[in-house]
C-alpha positions in Angstrom: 99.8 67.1 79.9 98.4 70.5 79.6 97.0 72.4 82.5 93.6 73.5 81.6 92.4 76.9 83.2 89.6 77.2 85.8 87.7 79.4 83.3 88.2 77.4 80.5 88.4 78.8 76.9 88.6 82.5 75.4 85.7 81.4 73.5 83.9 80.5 77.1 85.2 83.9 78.4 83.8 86.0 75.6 80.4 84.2 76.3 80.5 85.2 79.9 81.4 89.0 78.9 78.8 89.0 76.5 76.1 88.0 79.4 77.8 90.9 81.3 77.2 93.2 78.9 73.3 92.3 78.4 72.9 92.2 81.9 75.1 95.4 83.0 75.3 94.2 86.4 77.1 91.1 87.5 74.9 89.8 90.6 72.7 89.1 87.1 75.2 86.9 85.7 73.9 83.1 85.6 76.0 81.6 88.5 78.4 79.8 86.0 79.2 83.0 84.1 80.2 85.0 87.3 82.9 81.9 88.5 84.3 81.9 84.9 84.6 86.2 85.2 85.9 85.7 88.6 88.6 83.1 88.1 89.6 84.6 85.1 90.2 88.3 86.7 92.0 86.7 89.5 94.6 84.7 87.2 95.7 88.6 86.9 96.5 88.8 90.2 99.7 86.7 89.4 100.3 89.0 86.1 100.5 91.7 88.3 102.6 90.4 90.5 105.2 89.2 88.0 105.8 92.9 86.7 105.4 94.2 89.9 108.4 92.5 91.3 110.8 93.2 87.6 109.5 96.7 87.6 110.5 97.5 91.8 113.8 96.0 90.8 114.2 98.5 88.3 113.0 101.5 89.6 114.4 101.1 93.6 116.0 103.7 95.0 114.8 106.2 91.6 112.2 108.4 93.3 109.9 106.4 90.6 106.7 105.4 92.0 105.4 101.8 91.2 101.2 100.8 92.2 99.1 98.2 90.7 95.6 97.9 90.5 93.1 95.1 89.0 90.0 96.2 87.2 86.7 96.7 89.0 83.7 94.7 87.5 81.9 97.8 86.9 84.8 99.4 84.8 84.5 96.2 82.7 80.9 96.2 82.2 81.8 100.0 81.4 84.1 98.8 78.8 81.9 96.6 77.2 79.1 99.1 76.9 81.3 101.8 75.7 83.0 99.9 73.1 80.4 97.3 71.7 82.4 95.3 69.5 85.1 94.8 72.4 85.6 90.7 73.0 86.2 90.2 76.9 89.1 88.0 76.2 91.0 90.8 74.2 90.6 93.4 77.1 94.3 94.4 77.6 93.8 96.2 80.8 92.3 94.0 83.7 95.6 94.4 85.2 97.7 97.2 84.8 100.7 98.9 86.8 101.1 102.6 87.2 104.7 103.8 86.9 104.9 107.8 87.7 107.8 109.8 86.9 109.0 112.8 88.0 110.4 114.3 84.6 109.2 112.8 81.3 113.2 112.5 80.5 113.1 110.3 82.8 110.0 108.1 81.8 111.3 108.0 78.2 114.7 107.0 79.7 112.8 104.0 81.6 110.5 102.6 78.9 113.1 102.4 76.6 115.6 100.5 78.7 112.9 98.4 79.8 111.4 97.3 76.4 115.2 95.8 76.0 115.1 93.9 79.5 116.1 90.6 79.3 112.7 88.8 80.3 110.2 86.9 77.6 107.2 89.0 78.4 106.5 91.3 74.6 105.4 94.2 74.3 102.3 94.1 71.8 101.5 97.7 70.3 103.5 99.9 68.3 106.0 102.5 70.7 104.1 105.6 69.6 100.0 103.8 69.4 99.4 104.9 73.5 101.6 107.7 73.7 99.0 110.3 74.7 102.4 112.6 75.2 103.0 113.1 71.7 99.4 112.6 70.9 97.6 113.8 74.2 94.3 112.3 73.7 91.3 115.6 73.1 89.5 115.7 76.3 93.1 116.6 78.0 94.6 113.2 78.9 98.9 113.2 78.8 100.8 110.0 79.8 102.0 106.5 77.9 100.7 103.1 78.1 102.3 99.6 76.7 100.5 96.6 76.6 102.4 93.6 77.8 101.9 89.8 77.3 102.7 87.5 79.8 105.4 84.6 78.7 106.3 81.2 80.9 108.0 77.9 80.2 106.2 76.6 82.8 103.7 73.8 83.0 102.0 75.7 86.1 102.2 79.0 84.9 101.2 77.7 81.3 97.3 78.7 81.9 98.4 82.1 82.5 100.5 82.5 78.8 99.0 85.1 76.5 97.4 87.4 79.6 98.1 90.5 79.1 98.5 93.3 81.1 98.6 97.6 80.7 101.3 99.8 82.4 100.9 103.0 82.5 103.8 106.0 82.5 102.6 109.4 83.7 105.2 112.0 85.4 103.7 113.6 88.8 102.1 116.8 87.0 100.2 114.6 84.6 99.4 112.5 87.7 98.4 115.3 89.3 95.9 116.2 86.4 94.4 112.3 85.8 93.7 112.1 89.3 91.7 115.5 89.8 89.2 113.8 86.8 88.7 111.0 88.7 87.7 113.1 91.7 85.2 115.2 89.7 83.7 112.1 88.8 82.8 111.1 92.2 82.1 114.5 93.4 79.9 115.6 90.5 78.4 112.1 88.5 79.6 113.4 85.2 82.6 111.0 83.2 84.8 113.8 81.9 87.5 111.7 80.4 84.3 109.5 78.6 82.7 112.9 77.2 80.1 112.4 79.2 78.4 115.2 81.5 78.4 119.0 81.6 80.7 120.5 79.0 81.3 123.6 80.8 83.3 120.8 83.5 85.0 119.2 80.8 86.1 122.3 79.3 87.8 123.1 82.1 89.5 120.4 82.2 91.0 120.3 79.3 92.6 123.9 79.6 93.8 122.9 82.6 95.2 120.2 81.5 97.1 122.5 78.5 97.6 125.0 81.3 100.0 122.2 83.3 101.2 120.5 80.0 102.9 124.0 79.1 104.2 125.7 82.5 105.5 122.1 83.8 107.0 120.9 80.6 107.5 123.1 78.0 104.6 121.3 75.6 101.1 121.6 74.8 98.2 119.5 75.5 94.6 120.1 73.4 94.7 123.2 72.3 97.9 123.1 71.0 96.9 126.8 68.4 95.5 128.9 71.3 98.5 131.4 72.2 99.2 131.5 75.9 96.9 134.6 76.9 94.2 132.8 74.8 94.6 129.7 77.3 94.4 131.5 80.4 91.6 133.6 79.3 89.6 130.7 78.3 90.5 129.1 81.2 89.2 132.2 83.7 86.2 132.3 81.5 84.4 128.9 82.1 86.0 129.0 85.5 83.9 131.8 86.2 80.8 130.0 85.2 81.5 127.2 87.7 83.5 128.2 90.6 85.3 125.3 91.1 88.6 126.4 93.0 87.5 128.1 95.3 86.0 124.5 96.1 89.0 122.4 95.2 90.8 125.1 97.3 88.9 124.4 100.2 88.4 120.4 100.1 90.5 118.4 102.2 91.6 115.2 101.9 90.7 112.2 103.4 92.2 112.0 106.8 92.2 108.3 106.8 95.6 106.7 107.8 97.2 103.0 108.0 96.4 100.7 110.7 100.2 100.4 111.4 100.5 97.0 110.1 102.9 96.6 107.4 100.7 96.3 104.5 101.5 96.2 101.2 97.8 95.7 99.6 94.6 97.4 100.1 91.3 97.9 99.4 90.1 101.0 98.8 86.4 101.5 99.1 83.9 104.4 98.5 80.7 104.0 99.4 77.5 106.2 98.6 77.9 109.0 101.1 81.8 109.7 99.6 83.3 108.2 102.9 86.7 106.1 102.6 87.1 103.1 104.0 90.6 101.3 103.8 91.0 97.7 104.2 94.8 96.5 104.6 95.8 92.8 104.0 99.8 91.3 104.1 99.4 89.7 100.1 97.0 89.2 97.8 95.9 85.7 98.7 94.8 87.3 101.6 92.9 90.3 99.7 91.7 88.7 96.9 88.7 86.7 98.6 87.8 89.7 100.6 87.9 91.7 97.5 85.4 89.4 95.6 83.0 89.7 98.2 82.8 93.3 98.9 82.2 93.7 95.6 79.7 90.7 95.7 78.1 92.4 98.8 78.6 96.4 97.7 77.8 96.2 94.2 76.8 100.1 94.1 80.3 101.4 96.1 83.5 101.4 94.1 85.7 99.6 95.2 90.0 98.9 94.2 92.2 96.2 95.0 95.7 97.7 94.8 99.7 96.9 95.9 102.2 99.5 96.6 105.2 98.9 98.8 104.2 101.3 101.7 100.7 103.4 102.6 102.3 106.7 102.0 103.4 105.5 98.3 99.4 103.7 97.6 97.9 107.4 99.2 100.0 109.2 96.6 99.3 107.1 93.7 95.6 106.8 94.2 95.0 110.1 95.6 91.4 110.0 94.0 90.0 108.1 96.3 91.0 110.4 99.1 90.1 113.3 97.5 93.4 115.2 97.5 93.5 118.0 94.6 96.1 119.9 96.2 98.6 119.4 93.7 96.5 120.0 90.8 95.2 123.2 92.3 98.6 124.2 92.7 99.7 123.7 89.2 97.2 125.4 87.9 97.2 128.7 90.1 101.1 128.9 89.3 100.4 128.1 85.7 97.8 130.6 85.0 100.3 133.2 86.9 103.1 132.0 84.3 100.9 132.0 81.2 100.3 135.3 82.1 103.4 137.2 82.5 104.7 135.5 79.2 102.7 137.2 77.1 
C-alpha cells in the first residue's frame, strides 16, 4: 500500500505556498499550512543527504569542497514574491549542494562524469539552461547549477520520489565573488544580485565581477565589449564614489570558532546587530528541530541549517555569514594591477 506523505498532496502544498505568499510572513500562516510547509521542507533533509553522501564519495581526497544548505523560510517567501506565477511545489531549490572547484577544468571534468554516474537520480534541465559560465547572468553572477530529481524503489523512501534538489558548481574565485554579494547585503540592506538597491553598489559589482572573470580565467563576465583599460577605469570610477575597499580592506572576519565537538552540521545565525552565533549538532535529526524553532522564535534573524564534513570546510564555504572578503579583495586589487599593465 502506498505511503502517503505528512504533507499530503502538491496540490495541498501549492495551497500552503500560496497563503505564504499573501501573508509574507510565516508565524501568519493558519497553523495547518505552517505543519504542511514544515514537513514538506524537512523531507529535504533526506534529499540532501542522499547526494551528499554520492557526491563526498566522489570528490574525496580532490581538494573539491562539498556543503549543503536547506532553504530559509524567508528566501521562499522571497521567491514567491519575486516570481508570482512560481507554484511552491515546483521550487527546485529548497535543497541544494554547493560543490566549489578550484579550476573550472576541473568542474566541467566533474559534472560531466557525474551526469553519467550510475545512480537513478535525473538530471532535469538542459546541460547549458544554468550555466551562468557561458552565459554569466547581467548583474555579474559566474557558476553552474543542475537540478536533480530524487529516484527510489522503495516503499519508505517512496514519499520522497520526484523531490528535487539544486547543486551548485562554482570554482573558488567565483566563490569568492558570490560570497562578497551576500555580505553587502547584510552590511548595506540593498539585494544586489535581485537588482534591487543603489546602482552605484551594484555597478561595482558587476565590474568586479568581470575584473576576476578575466585575470583568474582568461574569460569575461558582463561586460564582455569593454576593452580591459575600459574595465578598470570603470571600475576606479564608481569605486571612487563609494569607498568600499578601503572598508572591505579593513573588515575582519568573524572570529567565531568550533566548540571542539566533532560536528558536522550547523546553524548559522545572524541576528539584528550583525553578530554570529554558531550552533553545532552531530546530524540532522538533531538540528532539524532546533532549526524550526529558531526560526519559529527569530523570525527577523537569518538563519542557515547547513552540513559540511569539518568547521574549517562549512567557514570557507559560507564565508558570508562571517564576513570574510579577504579573498575577493584580493582578486580584485591583483586584477585591477593585471588589467592594467595589459594594455
Amino acid at each position: 500500500m502506498p505511503v502517503r506523505p505528512p504533507w499530503g498532496s502538491k496540490e495541498r502544498i501549492n495551497r500552503a505556498g500560496d497563503a505564504l505568499r499573501r501573508m509574507r510572513h510565516p508565524e501568519a500562516l493558519a497553523p495547518d499550512d505552517a505543519i504542511v510547509l514544515d514537513a514538506w521542507r524537512s523531507a529535504h533533509r533526506h534529499i540532501i543527504n542522499t547526494f551528499q553522501g554520492i557526491l563526498r564519495n566522489r570528490t574525496r581526497g580532490s581538494g573539491i569542497v562539498v556543503a549543503q544548505r536547506l532553504k530559509r523560510r524567508t528566501t521562499i517567501i522571497d521567491k514567491l514574491d519575486r516570481e508570482p506565477h512560481m507554484r511552491l511545489a515546483r521550487m527546485d531549490d529548497v535543497a541544494g549542494c554547493r560543490l566549489i572547484f578550484p579550476s573550472i577544468k576541473e568542474l566541467n571534468a566533474f559534472r560531466g562524469e557525474f551526469e553519467w554516474a550510475r545512480f537513478n537520480h535525473k538530471r532535469k534541465n538542459h546541460p547549458d539552461k544554468y550555466d551562468y559560465i557561458k552565459r554569466p547572468k547581467p548583474l555579474g553572477y559566474r557558476g553552474i547549477h543542475d537540478i536533480y530529481e530524487y529516484a527510489t524503489t522503495s516503499v519508505k523512501g517512496a514519499p520522497l520520489k520526484g523531490l528535487l534538489i539544486e547543486l551548485q558548481y562554482r570554482t573558488r574565485c567565483q566563490h569568492a565573488w558570490a560570497t562578497s554579494v551576500e555580505i553587502m547585503t547584510h552590511l548595506t540592506g540593498f539585494e544586489p544580485k535581485f537588482n534591487r538597491g543603489d546602482q552605484n553598489h551594484i555597478e561595482f559589482l558587476r565590474l568586479a565581477s568581470e575584473i576576476i572573470a578575466r585575470t583568474c580565467e582568461d574569460m569575461p563576465s558582463c561586460f564582455p565589449e569593454k576593452r580591459d583599460m575600459e574595465v578598470a577605469a570603470a571600475f576606479e570610477a564608481v569605486e571612487s564614489k563609494l569607498h568600499l575597499m578601503p572598508v572591505m580592506r579593513r573588515m575582519q572576519p568573524s572570529e567565531e570558532t568550533s566548540s571542539g565537538r566533532s560536528s558536522e552540521v550547523f546553524i548559522l545565525q545572524i541576528g539584528s546587530d550583525q553578530s554570529l552565533k554558531i550552533h553545532e549538532y552531530p546530524n540532522r535529526g538533531a538540528a532539524a528541530p532546533a532549526y524550526f524553532k529558531l526560526e519559529k522564535d527569530h523570525p527577523g534573524d537569518d538563519i542557515v541549517l547547513v552540513t559540511a564534513e569539518s568547521f574549517a570546510e562549512m567557514r570557507d564555504t559560507f564565508r558570508n555569514y562571517f564576513y570574510d572578503v579577504r579573498e575577493f579583495v584580493r582578486l580584485v586589487d591583483e586584477g585591477r594591477k593585471a588589467l592594467k599593465s595589459r594594455s
